[in-house]
N, C-alpha and C positions, 0 to 999 in steps of 0.2 A: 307838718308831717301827718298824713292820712294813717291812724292806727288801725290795723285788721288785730282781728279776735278769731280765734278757732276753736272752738269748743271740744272740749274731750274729756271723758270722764274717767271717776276712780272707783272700783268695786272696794268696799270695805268688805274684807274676811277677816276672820278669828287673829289680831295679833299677839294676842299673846295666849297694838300700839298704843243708901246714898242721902244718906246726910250725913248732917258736922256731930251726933251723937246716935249713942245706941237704941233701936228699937226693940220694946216690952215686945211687939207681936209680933217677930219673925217669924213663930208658928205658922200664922194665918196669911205670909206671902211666897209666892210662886220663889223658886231659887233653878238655876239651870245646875242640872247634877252629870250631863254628857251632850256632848257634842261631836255626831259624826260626819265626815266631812268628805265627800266625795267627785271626784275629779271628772271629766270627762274619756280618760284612759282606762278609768274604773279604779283606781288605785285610792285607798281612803285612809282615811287619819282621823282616831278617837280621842277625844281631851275628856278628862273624869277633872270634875272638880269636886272639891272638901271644902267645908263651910266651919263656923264654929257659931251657931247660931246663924244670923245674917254677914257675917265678918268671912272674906275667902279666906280660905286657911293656904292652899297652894291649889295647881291645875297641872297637870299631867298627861301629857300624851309619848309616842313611841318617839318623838324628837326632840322634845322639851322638857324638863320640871319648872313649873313658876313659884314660888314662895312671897306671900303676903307678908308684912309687917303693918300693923296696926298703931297708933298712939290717939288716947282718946276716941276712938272712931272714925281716925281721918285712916288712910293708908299711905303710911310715911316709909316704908322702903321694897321695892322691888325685886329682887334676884333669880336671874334666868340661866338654869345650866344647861347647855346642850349635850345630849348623849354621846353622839357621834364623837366628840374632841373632848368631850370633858371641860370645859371652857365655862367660865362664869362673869356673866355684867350684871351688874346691881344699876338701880336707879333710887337716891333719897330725893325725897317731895319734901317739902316747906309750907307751912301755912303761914298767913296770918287770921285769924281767929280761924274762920273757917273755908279761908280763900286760898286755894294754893298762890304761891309766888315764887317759887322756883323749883325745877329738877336741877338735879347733880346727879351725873352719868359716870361711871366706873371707865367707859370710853373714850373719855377727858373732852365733854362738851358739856354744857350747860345750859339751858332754858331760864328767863326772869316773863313776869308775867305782872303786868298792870291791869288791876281790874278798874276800867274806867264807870261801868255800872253793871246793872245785871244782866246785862244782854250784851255788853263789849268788852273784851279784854284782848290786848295788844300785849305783843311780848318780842324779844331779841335774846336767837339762839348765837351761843359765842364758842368757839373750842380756844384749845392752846397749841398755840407752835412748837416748832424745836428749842425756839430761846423762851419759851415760858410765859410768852406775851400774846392778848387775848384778840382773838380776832374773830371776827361778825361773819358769822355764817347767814341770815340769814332773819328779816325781822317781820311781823305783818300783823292783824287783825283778825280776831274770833267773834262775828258775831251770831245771837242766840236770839232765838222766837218761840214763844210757848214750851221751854226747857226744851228746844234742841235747837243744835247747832247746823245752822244754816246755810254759813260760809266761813270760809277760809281766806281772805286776801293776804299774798305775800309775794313778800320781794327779796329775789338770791342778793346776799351780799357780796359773795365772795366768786363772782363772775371775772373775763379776763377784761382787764381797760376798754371803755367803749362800749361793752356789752351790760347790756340792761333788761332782768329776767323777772317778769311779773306773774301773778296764778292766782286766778280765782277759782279757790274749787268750792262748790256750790252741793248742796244737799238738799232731796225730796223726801216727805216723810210721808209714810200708814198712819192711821191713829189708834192702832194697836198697842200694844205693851213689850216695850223692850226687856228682855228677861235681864240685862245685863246692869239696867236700870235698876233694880232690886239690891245688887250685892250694896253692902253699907259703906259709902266713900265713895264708889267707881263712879259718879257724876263729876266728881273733882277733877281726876286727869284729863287736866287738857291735852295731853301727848296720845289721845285715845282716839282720837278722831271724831264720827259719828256712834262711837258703843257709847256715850255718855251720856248719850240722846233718850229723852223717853220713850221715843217713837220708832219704829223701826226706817231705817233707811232704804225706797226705792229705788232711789236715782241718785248718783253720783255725779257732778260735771266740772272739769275744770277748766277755764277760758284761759289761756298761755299765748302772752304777746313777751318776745325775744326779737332785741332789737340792736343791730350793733353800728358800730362809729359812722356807718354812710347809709343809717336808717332805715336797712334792711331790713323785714320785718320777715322772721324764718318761725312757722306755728306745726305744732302736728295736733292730730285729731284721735281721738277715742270717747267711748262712750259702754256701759255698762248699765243694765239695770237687773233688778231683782223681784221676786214675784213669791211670796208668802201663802200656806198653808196655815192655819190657827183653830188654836180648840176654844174650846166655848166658854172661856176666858177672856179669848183674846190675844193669847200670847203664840207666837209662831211656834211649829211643833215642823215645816220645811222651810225651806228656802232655795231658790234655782237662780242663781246668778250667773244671767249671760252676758258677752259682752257684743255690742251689735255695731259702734262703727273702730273695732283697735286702727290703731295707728301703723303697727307692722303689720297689715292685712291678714293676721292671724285672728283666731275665734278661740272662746273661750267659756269654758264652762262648769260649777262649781254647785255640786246640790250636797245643802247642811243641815242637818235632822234635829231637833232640839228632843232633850228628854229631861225632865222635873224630877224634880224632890218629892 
């Protein structure tokens, strides 16, 4: 069977989707204190964050409140309440020493995570059915180069008989200073994508071969990149995220302003 690949990429924006103890000089590093985020219809969205030292205390904007829970200096619990409905999901994280090994979602799924070394960790997302019993949403491989994340290989578990769903999504980095790199812990969540990264992320790409019982090979195409302003630090103070091939022949575009502590 001849396999095609289609290339398409993912903009990472603000989801909410850094060490194992506490820093003496928080003083003397950059902390992102606002984030404003503005769309191509002009319509924008503020996130204010609160620190307690280097440790995020919560982030806040007109659609969100995020609340950090801290143990040791890892960040062992999440809680996201939405304005609008009033609605709240929590996410607990697990270490071992100082490695995450699993999320537990308030949404009833669950993430486990093998760290095979410092550069690969492979993991198997699972929820629960009606009858209580666990089923495989979906497993694959993080690996890491110069403390950022590179790529993403994964494969859907829970496709229909026959159907076989793979994704590479891949990451280009600046060698600039990710602000998000700085909060103490947020290097750990894996569920974060490329914020974990020290680096800020240009290029987003994921390769998507879906292939079903008579080896049909059915791909769409997107692609995104992002283009950075920085102060004399090094750290982004904009960002203009376009996207240049989407897949729905629609265009898109997202400029995000960074302001300091």
């Amino acid at each position: 069977m001849r396999k095609g690949k289609i290339l398409f990429g993912v903009v990472s924006i603000f989801l909410l989707i850094l060490f194992s103890c506490s820093k003496d000089n928080s003083d003397n590093i950059k902390l992102l204190k606002k984030l404003v985020e503005t769309s191509s219809d002009g319509t924008s969205n503020t996130t204010l964050f609160t620190y307690k030292g280097n440790e995020i205390v919560n982030a806040d904007n007109e659609k969100q409140h995020v609340d950090y829970t801290y143990t040791n200096g890892l960040i062992t619990k999440i809680i996201t309440k939405t304005k609008v409905n009033q609605s709240s999901t929590s996410l607990e994280f697990t270490y071992d020493k100082d490695k995450l090994v699993g999320i537990k979602s308030s949404d009833n799924y669950s993430i486990k995570f093998t760290h095979k070394s410092d550069e690969t960790v492979s993991y198997q997302k699972t929820t629960l059915s009606s009858q209580n019993e666990e089923v495989k949403v979906c497993h694959g491989v993080l690996f890491f180069k110069n403390k950022n994340l590179i790529k993403d290989k994964r494969t859907l578990d829970d496709t229909e008989p026959g159907i076989t769903s793979n994704y590479d999504l891949s990451y280009e980095y600046d060698l600039k200073n990710n602000p998000f790199y700085n909060i103490l812990g947020f290097d750990k969540l894996l569920n974060q994508n490329d914020l974990i990264s020290i680096n800020n992320s240009q290029i987003g790409i994921v390769e998507a071969t879906i292939t079903n019982a008579e080896d049909q090979i059915t791909s769409s195409a997107n692609f995104y990149k992002s283009s950075f302003k920085y102060d004399k630090e090094g750290y982004p103070t904009e960002k203009v995220a376009e996207s240049v091939m989407p897949s729905d022949g629609k265009s898109g575009y997202l400029k995000t302003e960074y302001f300091y502590k």
